[in-house]
PyMOL Python script that loads the backbone (N, CA, C, O; Angstrom):
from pymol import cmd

cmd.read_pdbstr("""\
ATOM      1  N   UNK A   1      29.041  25.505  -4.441  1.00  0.00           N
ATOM      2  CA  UNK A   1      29.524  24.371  -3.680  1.00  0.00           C
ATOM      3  C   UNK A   1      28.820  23.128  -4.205  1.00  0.00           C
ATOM      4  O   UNK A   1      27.610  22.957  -4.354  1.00  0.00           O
ATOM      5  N   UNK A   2      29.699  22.402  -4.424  1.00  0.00           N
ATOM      6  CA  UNK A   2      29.004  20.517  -4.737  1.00  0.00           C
ATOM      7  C   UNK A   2      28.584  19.938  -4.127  1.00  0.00           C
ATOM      8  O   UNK A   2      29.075  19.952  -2.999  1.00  0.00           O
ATOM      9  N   UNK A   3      27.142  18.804  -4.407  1.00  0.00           N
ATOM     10  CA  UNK A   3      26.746  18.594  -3.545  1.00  0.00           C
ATOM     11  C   UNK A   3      27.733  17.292  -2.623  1.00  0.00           C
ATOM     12  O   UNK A   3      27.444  16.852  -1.510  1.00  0.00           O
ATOM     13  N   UNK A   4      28.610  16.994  -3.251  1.00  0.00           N
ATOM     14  CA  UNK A   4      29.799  16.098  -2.866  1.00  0.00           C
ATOM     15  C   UNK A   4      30.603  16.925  -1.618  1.00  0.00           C
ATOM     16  O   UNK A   4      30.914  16.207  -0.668  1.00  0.00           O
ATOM     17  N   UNK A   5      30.962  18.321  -1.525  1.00  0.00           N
ATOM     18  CA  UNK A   5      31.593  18.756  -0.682  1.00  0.00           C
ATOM     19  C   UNK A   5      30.383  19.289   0.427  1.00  0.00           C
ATOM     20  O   UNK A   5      30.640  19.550   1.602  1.00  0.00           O
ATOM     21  N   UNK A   6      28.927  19.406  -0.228  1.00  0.00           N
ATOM     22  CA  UNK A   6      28.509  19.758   1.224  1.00  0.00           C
ATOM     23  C   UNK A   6      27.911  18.251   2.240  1.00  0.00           C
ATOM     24  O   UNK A   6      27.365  18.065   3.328  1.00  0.00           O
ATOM     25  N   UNK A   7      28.424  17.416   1.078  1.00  0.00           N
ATOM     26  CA  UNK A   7      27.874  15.922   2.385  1.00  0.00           C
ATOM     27  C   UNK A   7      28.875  15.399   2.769  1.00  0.00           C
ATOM     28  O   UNK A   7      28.705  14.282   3.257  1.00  0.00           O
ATOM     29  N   UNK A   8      30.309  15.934   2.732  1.00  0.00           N
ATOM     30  CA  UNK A   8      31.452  16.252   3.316  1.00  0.00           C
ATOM     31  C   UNK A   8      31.645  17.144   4.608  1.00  0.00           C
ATOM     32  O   UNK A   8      32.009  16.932   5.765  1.00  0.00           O
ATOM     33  N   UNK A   9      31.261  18.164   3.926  1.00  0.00           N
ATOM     34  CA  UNK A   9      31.168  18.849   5.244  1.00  0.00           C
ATOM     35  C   UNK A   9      29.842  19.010   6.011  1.00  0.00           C
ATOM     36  O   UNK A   9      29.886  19.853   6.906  1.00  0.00           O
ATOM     37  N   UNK A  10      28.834  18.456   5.861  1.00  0.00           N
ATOM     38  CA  UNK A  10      27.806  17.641   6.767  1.00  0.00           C
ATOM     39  C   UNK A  10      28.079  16.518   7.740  1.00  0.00           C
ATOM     40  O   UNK A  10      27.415  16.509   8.777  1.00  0.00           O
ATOM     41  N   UNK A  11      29.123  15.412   7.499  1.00  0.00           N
ATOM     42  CA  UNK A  11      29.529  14.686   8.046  1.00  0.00           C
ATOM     43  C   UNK A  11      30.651  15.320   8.718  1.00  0.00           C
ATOM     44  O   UNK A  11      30.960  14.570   9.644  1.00  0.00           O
ATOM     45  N   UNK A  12      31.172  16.020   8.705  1.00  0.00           N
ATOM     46  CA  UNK A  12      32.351  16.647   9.553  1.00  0.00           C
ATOM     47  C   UNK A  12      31.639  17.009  10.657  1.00  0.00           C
ATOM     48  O   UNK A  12      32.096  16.612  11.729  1.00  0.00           O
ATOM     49  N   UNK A  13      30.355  17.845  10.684  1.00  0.00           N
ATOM     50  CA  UNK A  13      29.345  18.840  11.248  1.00  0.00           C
ATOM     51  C   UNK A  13      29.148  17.792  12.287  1.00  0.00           C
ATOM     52  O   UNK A  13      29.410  17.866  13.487  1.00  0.00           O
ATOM     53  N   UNK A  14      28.483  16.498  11.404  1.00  0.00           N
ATOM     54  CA  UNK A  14      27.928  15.533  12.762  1.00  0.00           C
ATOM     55  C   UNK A  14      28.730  14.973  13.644  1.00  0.00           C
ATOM     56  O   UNK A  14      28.266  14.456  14.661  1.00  0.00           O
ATOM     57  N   UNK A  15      30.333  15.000  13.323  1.00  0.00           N
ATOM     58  CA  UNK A  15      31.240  13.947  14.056  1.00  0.00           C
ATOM     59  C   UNK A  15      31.157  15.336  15.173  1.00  0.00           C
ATOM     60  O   UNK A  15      30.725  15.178  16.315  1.00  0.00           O
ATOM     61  N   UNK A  16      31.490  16.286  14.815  1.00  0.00           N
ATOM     62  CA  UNK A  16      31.749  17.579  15.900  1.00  0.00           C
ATOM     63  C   UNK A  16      30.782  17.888  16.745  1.00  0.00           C
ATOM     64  O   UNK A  16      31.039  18.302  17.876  1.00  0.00           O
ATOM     65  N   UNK A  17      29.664  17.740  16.339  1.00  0.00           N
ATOM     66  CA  UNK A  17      28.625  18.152  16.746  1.00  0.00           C
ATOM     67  C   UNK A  17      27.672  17.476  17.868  1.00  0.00           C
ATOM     68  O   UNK A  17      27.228  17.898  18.936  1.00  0.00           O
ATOM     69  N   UNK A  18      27.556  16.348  17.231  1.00  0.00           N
ATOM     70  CA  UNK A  18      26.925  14.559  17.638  1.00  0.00           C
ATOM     71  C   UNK A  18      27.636  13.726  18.341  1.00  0.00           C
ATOM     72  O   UNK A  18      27.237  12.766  19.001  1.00  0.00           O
ATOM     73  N   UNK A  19      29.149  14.271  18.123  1.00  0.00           N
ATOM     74  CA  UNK A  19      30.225  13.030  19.043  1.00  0.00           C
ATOM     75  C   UNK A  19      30.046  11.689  17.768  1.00  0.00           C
ATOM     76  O   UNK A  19      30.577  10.606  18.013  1.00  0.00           O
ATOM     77  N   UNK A  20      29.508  11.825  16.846  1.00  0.00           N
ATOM     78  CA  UNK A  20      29.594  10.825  16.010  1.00  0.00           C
ATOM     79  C   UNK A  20      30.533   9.869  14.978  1.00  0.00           C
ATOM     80  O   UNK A  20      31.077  10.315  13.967  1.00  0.00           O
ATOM     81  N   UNK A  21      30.599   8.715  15.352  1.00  0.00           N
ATOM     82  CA  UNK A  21      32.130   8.052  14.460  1.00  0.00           C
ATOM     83  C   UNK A  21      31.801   7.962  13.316  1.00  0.00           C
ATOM     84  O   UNK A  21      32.643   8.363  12.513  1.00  0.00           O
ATOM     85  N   UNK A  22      30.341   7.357  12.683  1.00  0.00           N
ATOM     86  CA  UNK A  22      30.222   7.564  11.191  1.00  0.00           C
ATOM     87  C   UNK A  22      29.379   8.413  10.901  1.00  0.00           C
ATOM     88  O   UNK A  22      28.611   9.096  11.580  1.00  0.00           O
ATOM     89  N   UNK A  23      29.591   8.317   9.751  1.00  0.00           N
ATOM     90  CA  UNK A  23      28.539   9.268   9.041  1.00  0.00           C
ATOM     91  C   UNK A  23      26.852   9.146   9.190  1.00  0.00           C
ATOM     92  O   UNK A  23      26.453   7.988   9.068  1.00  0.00           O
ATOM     93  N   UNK A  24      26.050   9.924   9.378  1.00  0.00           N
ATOM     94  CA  UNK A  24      24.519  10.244   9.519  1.00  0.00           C
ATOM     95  C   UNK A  24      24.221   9.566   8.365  1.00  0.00           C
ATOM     96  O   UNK A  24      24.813   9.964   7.362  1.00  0.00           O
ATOM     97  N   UNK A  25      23.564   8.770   8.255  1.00  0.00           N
ATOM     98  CA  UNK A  25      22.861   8.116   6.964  1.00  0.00           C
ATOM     99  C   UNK A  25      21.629   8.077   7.237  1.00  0.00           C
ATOM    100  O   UNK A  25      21.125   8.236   8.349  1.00  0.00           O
ATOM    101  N   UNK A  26      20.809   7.749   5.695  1.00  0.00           N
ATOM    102  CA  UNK A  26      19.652   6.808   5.281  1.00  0.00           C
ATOM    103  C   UNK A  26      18.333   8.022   6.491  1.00  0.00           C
ATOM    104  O   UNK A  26      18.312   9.237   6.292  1.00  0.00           O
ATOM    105  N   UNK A  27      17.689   7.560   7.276  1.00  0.00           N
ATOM    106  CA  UNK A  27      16.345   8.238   7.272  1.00  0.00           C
ATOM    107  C   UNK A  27      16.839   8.407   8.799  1.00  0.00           C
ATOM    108  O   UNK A  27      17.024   7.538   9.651  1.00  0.00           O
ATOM    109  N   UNK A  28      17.043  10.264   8.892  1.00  0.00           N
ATOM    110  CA  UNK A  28      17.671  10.818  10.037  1.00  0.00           C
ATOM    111  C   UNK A  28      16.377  10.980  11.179  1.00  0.00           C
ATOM    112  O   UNK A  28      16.572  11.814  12.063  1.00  0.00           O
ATOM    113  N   UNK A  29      15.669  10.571  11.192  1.00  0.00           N
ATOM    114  CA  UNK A  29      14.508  10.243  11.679  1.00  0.00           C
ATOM    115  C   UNK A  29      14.702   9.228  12.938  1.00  0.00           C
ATOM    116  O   UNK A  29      14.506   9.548  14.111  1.00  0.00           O
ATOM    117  N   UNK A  30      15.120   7.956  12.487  1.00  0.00           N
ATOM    118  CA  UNK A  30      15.894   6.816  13.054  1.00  0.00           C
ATOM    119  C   UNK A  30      16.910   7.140  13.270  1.00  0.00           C
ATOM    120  O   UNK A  30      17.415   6.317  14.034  1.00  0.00           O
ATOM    121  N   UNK A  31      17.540   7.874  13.048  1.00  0.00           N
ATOM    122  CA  UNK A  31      19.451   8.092  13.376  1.00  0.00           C
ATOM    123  C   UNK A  31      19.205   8.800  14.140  1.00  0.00           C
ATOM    124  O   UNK A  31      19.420   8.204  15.195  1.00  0.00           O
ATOM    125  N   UNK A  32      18.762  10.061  14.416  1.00  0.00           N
ATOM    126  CA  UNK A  32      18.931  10.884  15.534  1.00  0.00           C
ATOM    127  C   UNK A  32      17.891  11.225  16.784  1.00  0.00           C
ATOM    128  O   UNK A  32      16.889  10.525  16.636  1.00  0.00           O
ATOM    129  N   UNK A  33      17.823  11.783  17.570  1.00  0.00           N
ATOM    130  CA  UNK A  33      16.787  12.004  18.731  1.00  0.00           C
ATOM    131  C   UNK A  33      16.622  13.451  18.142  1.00  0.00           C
ATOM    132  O   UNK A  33      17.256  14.012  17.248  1.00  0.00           O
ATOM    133  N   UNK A  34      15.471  13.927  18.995  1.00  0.00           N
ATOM    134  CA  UNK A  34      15.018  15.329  18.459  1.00  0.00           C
ATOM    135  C   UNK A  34      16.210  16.398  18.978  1.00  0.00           C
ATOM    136  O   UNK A  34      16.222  17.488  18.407  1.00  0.00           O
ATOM    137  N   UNK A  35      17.280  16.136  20.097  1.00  0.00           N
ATOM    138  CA  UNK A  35      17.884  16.865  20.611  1.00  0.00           C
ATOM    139  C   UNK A  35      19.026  16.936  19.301  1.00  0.00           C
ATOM    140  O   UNK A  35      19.237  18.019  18.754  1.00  0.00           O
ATOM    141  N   UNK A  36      19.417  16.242  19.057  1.00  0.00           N
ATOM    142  CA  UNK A  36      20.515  15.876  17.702  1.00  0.00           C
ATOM    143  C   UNK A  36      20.117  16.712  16.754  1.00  0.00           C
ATOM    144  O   UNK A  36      20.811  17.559  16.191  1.00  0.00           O
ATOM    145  N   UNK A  37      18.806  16.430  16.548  1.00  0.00           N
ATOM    146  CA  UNK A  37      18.472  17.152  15.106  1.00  0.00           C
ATOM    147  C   UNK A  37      18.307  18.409  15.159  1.00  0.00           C
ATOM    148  O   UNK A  37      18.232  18.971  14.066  1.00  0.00           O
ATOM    149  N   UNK A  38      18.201  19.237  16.369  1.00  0.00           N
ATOM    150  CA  UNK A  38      18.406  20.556  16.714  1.00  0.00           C
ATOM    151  C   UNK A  38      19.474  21.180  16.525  1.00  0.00           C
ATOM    152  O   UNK A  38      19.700  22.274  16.009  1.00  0.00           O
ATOM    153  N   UNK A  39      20.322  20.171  17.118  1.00  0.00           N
ATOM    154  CA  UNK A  39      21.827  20.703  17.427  1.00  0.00           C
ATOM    155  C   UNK A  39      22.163  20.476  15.800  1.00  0.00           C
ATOM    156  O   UNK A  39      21.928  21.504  15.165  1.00  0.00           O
ATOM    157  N   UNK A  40      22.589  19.522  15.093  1.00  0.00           N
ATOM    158  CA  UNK A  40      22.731  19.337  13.541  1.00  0.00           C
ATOM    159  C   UNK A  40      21.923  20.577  12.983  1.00  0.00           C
ATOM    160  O   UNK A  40      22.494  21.242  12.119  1.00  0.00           O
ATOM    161  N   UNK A  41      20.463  21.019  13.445  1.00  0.00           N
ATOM    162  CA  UNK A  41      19.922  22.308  12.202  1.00  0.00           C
ATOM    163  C   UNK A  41      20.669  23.674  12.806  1.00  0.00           C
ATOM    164  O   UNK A  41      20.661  24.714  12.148  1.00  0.00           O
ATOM    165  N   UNK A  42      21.081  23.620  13.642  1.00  0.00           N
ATOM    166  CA  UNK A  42      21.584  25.112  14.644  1.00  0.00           C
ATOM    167  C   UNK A  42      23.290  25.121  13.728  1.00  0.00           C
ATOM    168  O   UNK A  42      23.897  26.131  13.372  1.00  0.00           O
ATOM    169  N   UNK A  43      23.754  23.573  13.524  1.00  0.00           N
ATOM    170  CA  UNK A  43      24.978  23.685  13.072  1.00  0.00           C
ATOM    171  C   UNK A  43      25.032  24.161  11.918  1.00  0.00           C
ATOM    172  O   UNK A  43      25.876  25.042  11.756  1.00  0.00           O
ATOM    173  N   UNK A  44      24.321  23.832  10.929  1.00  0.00           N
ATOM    174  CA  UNK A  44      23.872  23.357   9.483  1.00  0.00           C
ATOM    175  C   UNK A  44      23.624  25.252   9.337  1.00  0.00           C
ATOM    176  O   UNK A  44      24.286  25.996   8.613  1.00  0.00           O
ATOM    177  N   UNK A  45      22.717  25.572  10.074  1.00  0.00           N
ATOM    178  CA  UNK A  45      22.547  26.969   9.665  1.00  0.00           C
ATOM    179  C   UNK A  45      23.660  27.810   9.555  1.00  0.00           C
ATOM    180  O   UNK A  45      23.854  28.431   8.510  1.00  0.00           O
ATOM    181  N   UNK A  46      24.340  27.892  10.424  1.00  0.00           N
ATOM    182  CA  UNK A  46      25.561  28.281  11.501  1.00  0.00           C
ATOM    183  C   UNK A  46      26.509  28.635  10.113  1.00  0.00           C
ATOM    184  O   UNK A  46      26.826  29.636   9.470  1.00  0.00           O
ATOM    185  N   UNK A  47      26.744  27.214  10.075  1.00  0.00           N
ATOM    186  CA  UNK A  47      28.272  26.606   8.823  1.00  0.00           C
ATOM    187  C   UNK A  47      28.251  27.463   7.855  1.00  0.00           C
ATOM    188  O   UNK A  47      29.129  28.246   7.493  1.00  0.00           O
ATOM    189  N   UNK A  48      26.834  27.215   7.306  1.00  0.00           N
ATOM    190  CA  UNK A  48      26.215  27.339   5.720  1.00  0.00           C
ATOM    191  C   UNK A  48      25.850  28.497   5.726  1.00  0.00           C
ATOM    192  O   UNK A  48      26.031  28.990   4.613  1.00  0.00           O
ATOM    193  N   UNK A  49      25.373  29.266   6.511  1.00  0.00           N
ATOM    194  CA  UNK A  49      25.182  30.793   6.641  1.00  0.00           C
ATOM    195  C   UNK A  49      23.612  30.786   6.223  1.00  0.00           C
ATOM    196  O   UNK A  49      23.054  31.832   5.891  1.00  0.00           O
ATOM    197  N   UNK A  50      22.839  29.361   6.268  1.00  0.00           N
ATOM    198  CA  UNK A  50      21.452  29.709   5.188  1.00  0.00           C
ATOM    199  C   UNK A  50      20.360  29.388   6.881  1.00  0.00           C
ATOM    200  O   UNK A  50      20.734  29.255   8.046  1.00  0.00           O
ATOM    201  N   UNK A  51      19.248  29.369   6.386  1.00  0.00           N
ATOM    202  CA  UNK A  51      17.993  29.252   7.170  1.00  0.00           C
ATOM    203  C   UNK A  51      16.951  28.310   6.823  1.00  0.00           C
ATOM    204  O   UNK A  51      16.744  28.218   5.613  1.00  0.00           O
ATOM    205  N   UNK A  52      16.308  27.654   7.512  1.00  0.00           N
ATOM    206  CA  UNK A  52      15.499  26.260   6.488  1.00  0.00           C
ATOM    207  C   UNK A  52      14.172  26.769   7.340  1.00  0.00           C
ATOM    208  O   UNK A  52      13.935  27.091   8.505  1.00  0.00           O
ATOM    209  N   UNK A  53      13.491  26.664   6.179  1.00  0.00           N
ATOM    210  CA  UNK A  53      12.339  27.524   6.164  1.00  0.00           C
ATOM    211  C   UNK A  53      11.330  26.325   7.178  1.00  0.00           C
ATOM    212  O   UNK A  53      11.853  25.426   7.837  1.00  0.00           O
ATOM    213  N   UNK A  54      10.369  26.483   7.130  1.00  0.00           N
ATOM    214  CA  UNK A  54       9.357  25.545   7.934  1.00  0.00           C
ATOM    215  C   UNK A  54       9.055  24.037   6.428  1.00  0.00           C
ATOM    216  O   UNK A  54       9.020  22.815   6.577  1.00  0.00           O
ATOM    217  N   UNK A  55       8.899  24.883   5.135  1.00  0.00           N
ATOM    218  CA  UNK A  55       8.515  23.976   4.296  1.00  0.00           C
ATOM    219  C   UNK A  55       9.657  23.047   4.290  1.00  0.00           C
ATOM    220  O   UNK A  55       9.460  21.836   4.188  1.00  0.00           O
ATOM    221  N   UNK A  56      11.093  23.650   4.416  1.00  0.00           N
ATOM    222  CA  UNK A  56      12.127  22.420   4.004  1.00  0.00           C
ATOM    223  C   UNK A  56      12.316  21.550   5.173  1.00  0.00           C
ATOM    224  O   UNK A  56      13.044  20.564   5.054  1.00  0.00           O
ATOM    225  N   UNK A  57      11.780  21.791   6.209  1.00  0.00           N
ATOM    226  CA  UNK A  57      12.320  20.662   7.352  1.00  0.00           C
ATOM    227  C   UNK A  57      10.968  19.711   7.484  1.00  0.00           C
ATOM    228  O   UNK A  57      10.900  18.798   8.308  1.00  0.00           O
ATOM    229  N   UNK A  58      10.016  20.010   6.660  1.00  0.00           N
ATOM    230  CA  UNK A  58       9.286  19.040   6.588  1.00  0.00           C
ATOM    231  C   UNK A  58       9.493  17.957   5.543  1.00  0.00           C
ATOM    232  O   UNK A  58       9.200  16.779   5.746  1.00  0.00           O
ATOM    233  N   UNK A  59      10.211  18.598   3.985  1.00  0.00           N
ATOM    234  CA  UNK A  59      10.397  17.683   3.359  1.00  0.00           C
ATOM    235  C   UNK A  59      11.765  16.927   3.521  1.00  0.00           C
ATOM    236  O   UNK A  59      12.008  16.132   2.613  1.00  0.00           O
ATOM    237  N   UNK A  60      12.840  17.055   4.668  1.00  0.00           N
ATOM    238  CA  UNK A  60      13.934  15.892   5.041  1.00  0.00           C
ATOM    239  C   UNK A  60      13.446  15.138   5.645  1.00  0.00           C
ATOM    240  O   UNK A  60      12.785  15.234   6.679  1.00  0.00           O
ATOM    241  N   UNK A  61      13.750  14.253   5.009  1.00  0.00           N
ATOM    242  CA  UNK A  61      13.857  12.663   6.125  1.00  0.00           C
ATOM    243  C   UNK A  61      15.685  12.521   6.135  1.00  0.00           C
ATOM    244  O   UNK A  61      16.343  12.687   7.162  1.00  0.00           O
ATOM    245  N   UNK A  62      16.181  12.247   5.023  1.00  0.00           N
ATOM    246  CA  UNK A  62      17.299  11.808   4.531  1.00  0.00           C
ATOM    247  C   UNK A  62      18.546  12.748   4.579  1.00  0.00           C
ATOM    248  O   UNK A  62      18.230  13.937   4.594  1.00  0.00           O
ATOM    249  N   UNK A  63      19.310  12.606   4.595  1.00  0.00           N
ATOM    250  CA  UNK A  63      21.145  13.382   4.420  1.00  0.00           C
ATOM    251  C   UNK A  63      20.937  13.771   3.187  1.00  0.00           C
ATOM    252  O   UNK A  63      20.884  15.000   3.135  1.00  0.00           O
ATOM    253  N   UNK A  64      20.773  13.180   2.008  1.00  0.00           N
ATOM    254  CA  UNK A  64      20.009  13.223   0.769  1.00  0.00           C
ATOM    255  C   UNK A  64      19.457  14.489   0.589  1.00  0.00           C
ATOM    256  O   UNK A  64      19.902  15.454  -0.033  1.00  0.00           O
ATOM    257  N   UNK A  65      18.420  14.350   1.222  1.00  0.00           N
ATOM    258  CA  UNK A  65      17.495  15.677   1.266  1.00  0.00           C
ATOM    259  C   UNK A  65      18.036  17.190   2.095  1.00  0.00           C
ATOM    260  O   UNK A  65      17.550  18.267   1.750  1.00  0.00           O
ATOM    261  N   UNK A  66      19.042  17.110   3.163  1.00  0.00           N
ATOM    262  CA  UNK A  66      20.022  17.831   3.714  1.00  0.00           C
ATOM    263  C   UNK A  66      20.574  18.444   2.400  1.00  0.00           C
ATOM    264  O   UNK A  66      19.865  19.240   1.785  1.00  0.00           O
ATOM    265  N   UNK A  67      21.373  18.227   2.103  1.00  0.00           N
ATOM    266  CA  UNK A  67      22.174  17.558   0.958  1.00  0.00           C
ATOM    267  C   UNK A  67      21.782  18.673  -0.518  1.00  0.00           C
ATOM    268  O   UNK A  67      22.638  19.299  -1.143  1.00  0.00           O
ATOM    269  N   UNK A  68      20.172  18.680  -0.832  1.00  0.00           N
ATOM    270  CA  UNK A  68      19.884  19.347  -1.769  1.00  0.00           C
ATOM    271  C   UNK A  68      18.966  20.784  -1.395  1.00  0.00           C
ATOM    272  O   UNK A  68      18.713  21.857  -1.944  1.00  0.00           O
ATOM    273  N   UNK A  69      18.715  20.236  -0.384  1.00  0.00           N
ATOM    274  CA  UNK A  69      18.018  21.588   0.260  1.00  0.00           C
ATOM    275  C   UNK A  69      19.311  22.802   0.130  1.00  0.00           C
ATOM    276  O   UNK A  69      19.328  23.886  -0.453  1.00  0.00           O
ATOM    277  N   UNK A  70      20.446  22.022   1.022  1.00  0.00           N
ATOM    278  CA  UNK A  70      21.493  23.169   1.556  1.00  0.00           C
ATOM    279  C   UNK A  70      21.740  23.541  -0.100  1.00  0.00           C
ATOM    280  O   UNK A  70      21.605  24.734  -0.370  1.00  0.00           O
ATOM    281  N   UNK A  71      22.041  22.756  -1.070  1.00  0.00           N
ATOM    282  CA  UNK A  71      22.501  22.971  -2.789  1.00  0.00           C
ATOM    283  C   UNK A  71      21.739  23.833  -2.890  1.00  0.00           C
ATOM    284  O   UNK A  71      22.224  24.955  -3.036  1.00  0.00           O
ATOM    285  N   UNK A  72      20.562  23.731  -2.865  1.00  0.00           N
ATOM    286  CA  UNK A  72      19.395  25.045  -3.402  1.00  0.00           C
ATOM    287  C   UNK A  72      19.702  26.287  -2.631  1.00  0.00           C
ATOM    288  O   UNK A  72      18.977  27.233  -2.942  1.00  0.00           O
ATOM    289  N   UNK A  73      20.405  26.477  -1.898  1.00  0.00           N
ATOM    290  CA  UNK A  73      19.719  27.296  -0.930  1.00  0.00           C
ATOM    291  C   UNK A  73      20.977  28.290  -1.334  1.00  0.00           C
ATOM    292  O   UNK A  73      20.895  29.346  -1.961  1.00  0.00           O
ATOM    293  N   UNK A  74      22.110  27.690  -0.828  1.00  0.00           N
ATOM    294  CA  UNK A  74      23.569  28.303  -1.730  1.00  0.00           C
ATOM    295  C   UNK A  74      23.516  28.695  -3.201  1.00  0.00           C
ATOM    296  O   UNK A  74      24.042  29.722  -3.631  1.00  0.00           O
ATOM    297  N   UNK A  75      22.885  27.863  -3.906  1.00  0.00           N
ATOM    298  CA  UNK A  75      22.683  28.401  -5.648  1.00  0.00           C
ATOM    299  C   UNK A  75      21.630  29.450  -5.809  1.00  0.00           C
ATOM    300  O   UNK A  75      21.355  29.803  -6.955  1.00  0.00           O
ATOM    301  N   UNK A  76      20.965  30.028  -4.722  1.00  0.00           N
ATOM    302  CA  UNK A  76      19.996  31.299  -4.741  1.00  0.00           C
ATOM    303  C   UNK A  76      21.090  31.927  -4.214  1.00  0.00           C
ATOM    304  O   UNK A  76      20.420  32.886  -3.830  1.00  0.00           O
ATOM    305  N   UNK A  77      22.301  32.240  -3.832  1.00  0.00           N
ATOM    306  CA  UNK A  77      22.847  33.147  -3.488  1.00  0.00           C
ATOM    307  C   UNK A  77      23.607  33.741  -4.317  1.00  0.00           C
ATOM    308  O   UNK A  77      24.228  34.747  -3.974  1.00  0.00           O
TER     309      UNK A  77
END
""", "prot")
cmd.dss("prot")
cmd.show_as("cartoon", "prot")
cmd.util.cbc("prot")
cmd.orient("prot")
């Protein structure tokens, strides 16, 4: 999967998920409350079929970083 179609279907995730009209951008830190970012990692797992370890949710800030984590995680499969 590209990382073009999974920040596609990341933004699908958040409109469904979040009630959200645009897209999650820039430093999800500021964009979301801790309840959001639960519900977004519960989705994210869910979708993607993967698991984010303790090390990778420390290194997101960004959609960006969403983005290549989920890439890595699918290209080990």
């Amino acid at each position: 999967m590209t990382p073009t179609l999974i920040r596609t279907e990341l933004e699908q995730l958040a409109r469904e998920k979040l009630s959200v009209a645009a897209p999650v951008g820039g430093d999800l830190v500021d964009s979301l409350d801790s309840v959001q970012r639960l519900t977004l990692v519960v989705a994210i797992e869910d979708h993607f079929e993967i698991c984010f370890d303790p090390e990778d949710e420390e290194r997101i800030v960004s959609i960006d970083d969403i983005v290549s984590v989920i890439h890595g995680k699918l290209s080990q499969t």
